[in-house]
C-alpha positions, 0 to 999 in steps of 0.5 A: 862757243863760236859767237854768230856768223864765225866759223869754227876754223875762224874762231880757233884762228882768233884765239890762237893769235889772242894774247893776254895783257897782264898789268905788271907788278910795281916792283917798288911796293914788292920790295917795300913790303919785303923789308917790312916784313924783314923788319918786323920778323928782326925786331921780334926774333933780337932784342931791343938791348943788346948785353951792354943795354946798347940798342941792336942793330935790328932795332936801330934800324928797324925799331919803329920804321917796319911797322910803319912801313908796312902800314903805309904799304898796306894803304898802297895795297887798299888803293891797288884793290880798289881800282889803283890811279882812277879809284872805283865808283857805283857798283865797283866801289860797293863792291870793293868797300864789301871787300874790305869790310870781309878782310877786317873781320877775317884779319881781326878774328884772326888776330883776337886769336893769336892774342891767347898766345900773347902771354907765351911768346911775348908779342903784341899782334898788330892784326887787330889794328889792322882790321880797324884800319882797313874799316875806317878806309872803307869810306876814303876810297874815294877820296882824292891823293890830296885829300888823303895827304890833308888827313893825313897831316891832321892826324900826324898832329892830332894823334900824338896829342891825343895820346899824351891827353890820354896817357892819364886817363886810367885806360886799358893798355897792353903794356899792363893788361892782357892782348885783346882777345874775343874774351875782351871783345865780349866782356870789355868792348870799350877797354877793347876800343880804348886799346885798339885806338889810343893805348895799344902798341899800334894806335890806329889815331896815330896808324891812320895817317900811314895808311892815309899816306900809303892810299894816297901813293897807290893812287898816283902813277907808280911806273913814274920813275920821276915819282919813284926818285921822289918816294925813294927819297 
C-alpha cells in the first residue's frame, strides 16, 4: 500500500533504502544474568560442604550472591520493559503494569507447580517469589532512580529486623514444611503469604530492596562506560 500522491516505483525505491535501527543489547546485563544463572545452576548441582565439611568452591562464591544478582537483573529487566531510562506514562504505563501483572501469575503458577517436586529433588523454587516481586513492582514503575535507591535502603535495614522479630513467631517456613504449592495457596493462604514473605528461602521484605536496586539501574544510562566502571565496581 503506496501512501497517496507515490508512485509504485517511488514507493519500492523508499523501502529498498529504509534501514531498520535495532536498539543494541547492553551486553553488561547479558553477562550479569549469565553468571547468575551459572551461579544458581552451581550451587544446586555441588553441595554446600565438601567431604572434609569445608564449603565448596561453588558456594564460596556463588552461595548467596546468584540469587541476588539475578534478583537485581530481574529489576534492570522490569525497567527495560517498561520504557528503560525515560519510564513509561498514560496509556504505556497501564499497559506495561498489565504486562507485569500477567508475568506474575504465569511465573508464580508455574513455581507452585514445581513445588510438588520439592520433596524429590530437594530444591526450594525462587519462581514464587518471583511473582511476588514483580506485583509489588508494578507500582514502582514510576518511581524515579533515587527514589528507588531510598526504598531500597529502607528495606536492607528493615528486612533483616523483621526477620529476626519474626524468627519466634510459630510461622510456617520451608525449612520444616512442604514447598508452597496450590495446595498451600487454597488450604493455608496466610501460611502461603507468611512464607512468600518473611520464612521462606527468598523473603521478598529482604528481595525487594535487589529489585528495587536492579529498577533503579535500568533506568539510568547503561552505554555509559563511566557508569559501567562504576557498577562493576
Amino acid at each position: 500500500l503506496e501512501p497517496p500522491g507515490v508512485s509504485p516505483a517511488d514507493a519500492g525505491t523508499s523501502a529498498s533504502t529504509t534501514v531498520v535501527h535495532r536498539k543494541p543489547r547492553v551486553i553488561g546485563v547479558d553477562v550479569a544474568r549469565g553468571l547468575a544463572l551459572i551461579g544458581m545452576m552451581a550451587t544446586h548441582v555441588f553441595g554446600t560442604l565438601d567431604d572434609n565439611d569445608n564449603p565448596t568452591v561453588a558456594h564460596v562464591l556463588a552461595g548467596g550472591r546468584a540469587a541476588t544478582t539475578f534478583v537485581l537483573v530481574a529489576g534492570v529487566s522490569l525497567a527495560f520493559l517498561s520504557g528503560g531510562p525515560r519510564g513509561v506514562h498514560g496509556r504505556g504505563r497501564i499497559g506495561a503494569s498489565a504486562g507485569l501483572a500477567v508475568r506474575a501469575i504465569l511465573v508464580g503458577a508455574i513455581g507452585l507447580a514445581l513445588g510438588y517436586l520439592s520433596d524429590a529433588n530437594g530444591i526450594y523454587g525462587i519462581l514464587q517469589f518471583y511473582a511476588v516481586l514483580f506485583l509489588l513492582a508494578i507500582p514502582l514503575l514510576g518511581f524515579p532512580p533515587m527514589a528507588l535507591l531510598g526504598i531500597a535502603a529502607s528495606l536492607t535495614i528493615l528486612g533483616p529486623m523483621l526477620l529476626v522479630a519474626t524468627a519466634d513467631a510459630g510461622l510456617p517456613y520451608a525449612g520444616s514444611d512442604a514447598e508452597p504449592t496450590f495446595t498451600t495457596l487454597f488450604q493455608d493462604p496466610v501460611g502461603l503469604l507468611a512464607q512468600l514473605f518473611l520464612t521462606g528461602e527468598y523473603p521478598v521484605v529482604v528481595y525487594l530492596a535487589y529489585l528495587c536496586v536492579g529498577l533503579a539501574i535500568g533506568r539510568l544510562d547503561l552505554r555509559s562506560p563511566r557508569l559501567a566502571w562504576l557498577l562493576l565496581g
